[in-house]
C-alpha atoms as a printed R data frame, in Angstrom:
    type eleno elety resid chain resno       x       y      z
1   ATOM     1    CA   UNK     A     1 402.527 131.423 76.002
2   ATOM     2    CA   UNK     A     2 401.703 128.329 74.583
3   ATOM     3    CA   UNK     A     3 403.946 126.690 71.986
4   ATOM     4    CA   UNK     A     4 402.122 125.768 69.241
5   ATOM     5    CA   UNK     A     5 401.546 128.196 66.540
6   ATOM     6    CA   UNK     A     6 398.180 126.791 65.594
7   ATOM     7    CA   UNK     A     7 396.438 128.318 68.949
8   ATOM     8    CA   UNK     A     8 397.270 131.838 67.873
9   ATOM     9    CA   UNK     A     9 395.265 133.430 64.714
10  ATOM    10    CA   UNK     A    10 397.445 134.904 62.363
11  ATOM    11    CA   UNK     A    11 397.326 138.490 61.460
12  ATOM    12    CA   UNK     A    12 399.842 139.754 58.205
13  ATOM    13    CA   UNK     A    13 402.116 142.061 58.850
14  ATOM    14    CA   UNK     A    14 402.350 144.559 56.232
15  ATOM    15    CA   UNK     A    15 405.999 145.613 56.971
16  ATOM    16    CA   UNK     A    16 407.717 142.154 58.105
17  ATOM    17    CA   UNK     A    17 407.475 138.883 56.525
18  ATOM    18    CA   UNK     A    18 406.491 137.037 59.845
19  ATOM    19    CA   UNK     A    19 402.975 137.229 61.055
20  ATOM    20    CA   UNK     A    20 401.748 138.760 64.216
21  ATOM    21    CA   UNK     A    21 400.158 135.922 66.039
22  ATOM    22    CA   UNK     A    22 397.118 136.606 68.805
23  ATOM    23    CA   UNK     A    23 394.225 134.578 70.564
24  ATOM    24    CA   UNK     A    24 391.557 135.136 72.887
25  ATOM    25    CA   UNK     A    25 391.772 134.302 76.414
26  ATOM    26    CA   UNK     A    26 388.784 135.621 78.572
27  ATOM    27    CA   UNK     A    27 386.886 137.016 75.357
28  ATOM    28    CA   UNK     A    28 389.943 139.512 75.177
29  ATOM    29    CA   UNK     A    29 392.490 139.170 72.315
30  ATOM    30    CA   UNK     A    30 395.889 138.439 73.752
31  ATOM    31    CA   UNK     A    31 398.546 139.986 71.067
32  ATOM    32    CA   UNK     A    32 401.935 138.392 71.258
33  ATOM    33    CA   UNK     A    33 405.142 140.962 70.958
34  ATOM    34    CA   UNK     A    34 407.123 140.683 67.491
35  ATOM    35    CA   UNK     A    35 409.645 138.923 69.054
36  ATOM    36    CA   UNK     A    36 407.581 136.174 71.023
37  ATOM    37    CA   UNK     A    37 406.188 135.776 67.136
38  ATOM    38    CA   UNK     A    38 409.031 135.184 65.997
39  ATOM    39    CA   UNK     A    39 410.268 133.187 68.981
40  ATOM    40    CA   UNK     A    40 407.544 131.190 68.311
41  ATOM    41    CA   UNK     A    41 407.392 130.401 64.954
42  ATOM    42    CA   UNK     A    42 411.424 129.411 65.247
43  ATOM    43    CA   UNK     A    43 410.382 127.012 67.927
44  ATOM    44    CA   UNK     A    44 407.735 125.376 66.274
45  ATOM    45    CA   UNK     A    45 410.002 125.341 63.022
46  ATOM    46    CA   UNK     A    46 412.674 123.372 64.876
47  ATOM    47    CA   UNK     A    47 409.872 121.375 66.629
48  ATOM    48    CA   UNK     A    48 408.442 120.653 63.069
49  ATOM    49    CA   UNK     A    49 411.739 120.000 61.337
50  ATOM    50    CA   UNK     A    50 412.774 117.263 64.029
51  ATOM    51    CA   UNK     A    51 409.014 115.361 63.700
52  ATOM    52    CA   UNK     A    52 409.535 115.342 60.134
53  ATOM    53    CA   UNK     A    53 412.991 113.697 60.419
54  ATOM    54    CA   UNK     A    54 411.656 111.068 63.280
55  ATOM    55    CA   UNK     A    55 409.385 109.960 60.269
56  ATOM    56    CA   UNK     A    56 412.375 108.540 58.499
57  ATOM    57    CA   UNK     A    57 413.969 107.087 61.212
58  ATOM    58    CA   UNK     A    58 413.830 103.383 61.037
59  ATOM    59    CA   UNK     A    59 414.161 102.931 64.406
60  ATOM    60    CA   UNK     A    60 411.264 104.773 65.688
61  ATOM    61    CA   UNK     A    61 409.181 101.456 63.855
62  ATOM    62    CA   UNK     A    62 409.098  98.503 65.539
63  ATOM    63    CA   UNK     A    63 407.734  96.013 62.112
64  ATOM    64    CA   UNK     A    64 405.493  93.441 63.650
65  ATOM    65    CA   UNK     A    65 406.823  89.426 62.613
66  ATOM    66    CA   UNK     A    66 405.022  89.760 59.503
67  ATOM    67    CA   UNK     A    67 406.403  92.787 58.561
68  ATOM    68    CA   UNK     A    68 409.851  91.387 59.717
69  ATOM    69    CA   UNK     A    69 409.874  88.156 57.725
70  ATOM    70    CA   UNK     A    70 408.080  89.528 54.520
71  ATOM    71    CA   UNK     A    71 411.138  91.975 54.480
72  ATOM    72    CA   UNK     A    72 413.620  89.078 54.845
73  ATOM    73    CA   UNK     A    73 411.927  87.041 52.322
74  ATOM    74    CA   UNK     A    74 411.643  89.678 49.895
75  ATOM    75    CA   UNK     A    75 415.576  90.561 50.513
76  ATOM    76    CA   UNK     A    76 416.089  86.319 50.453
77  ATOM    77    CA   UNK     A    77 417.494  86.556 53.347
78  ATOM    78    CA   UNK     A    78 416.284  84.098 55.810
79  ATOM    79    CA   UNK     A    79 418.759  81.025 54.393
80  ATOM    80    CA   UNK     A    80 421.538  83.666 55.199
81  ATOM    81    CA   UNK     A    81 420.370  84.224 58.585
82  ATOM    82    CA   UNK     A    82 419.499  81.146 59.705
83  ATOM    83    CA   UNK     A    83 423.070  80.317 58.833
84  ATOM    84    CA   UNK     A    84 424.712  83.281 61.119
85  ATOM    85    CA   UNK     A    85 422.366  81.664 63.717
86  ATOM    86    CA   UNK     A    86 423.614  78.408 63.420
87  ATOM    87    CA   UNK     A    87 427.072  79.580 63.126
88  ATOM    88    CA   UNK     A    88 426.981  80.399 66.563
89  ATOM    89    CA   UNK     A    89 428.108  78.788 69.816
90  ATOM    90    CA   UNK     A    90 425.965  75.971 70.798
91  ATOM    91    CA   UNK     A    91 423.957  77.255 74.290
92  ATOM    92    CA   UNK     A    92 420.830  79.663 75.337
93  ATOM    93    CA   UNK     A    93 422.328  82.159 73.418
94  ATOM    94    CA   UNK     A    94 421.894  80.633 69.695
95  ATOM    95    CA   UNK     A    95 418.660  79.158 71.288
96  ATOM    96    CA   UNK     A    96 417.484  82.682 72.033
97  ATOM    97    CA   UNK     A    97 418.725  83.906 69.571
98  ATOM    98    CA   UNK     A    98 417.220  81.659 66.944
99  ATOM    99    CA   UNK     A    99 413.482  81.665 69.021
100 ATOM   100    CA   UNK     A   100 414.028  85.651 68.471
101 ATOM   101    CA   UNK     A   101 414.235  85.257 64.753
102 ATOM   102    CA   UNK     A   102 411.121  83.028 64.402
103 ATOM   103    CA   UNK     A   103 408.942  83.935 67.063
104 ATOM   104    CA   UNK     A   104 409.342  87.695 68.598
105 ATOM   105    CA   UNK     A   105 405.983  89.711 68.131
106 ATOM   106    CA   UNK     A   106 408.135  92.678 67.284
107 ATOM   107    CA   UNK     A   107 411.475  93.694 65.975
108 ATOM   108    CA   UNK     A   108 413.714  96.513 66.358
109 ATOM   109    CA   UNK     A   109 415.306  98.113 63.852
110 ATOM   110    CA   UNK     A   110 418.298  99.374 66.256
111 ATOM   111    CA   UNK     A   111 418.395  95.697 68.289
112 ATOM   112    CA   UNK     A   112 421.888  94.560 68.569
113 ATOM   113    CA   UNK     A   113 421.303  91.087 67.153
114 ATOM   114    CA   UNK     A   114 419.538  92.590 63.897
115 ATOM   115    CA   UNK     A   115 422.553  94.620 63.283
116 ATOM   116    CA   UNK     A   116 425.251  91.842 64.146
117 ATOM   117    CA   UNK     A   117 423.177  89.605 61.625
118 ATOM   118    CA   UNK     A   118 423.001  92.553 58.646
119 ATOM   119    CA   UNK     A   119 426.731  92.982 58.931
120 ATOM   120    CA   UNK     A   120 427.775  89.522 58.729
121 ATOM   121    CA   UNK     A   121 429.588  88.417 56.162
122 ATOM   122    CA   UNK     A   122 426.756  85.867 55.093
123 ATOM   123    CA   UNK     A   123 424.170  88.686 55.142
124 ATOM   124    CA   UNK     A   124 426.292  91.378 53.898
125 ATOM   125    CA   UNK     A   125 423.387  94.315 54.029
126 ATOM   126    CA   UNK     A   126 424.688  98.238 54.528
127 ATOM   127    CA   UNK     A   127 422.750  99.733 57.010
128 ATOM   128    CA   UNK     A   128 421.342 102.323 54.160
129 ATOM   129    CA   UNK     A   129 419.680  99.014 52.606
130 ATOM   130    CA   UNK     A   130 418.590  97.620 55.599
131 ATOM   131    CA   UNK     A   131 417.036 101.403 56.241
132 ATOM   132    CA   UNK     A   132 415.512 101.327 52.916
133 ATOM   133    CA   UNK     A   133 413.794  97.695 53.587
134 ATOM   134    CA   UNK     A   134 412.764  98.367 56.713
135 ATOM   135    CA   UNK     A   135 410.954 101.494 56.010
136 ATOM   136    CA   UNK     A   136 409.274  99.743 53.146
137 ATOM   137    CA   UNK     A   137 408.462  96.716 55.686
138 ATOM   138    CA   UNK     A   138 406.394  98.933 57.996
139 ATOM   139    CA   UNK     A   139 403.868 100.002 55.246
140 ATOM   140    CA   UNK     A   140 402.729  96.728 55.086
């Protein structure tokens, strides 16, 4: 039984409020039990539900460095930033992580250093702003 509704035809039922669901395999129509239709349809509604929710996860959009620094500059952020950056210990790591801010071809919205530099005290930004941003960042 395959698991997506949309390769089984439909078919009302006059006495339930789920549909019947049935296809053709081998020029024969292949009806599905009531309960594999209903099985079905609660599969592909919990399939369904979790895609939609994906779509506002932040972190399943990488913003390319345009994205990333059009959202800092429109937050006026990158003075903040660079200061966290500097405020570090002097070695590779600052180095890195400076070379990171400037240069990467992509950023993650759940990568450690973007969420040490939101919370600082410099940057101050709630994750539910950052969220917000970021999301708007990735339609550009």
């Amino acid at each position: 039984m395959s698991d997506n509704p949309s390769d089984w035809n439909i078919v009302a039922s006059l006495n339930n409020d789920l549909p019947l669901r049935h296809k053709m395999v081998n020029g024969k129509k292949v009806w599905l039990t009531r309960e594999e239709s209903n099985k079905l349809y609660a599969t592909w509604a919990k399939n369904e539900a979790e895609r939609e929710a994906a779509k506002l996860d932040p972190t399943n959009y990488p913003l390319t460095n345009i994205q990333f620094h059009a959202m800092v500059d429109f937050l006026e952020m990158d003075g903040p930033v660079r200061s966290v950056i500097e405020a570090m210990p002097k070695g590779m790591e600052r180095s890195m992580a400076l070379k990171r801010y400037e240069n990467s071809t992509s950023y993650d919205r759940d990568d450690p250093l973007v969420a040490a530099i939101a919370a600082s005290e410099e940057v101050a930004l709630s994750d539910a702003d950052l969220d917000a941003a970021w999301m708007e960042a990735k339609e550009l």
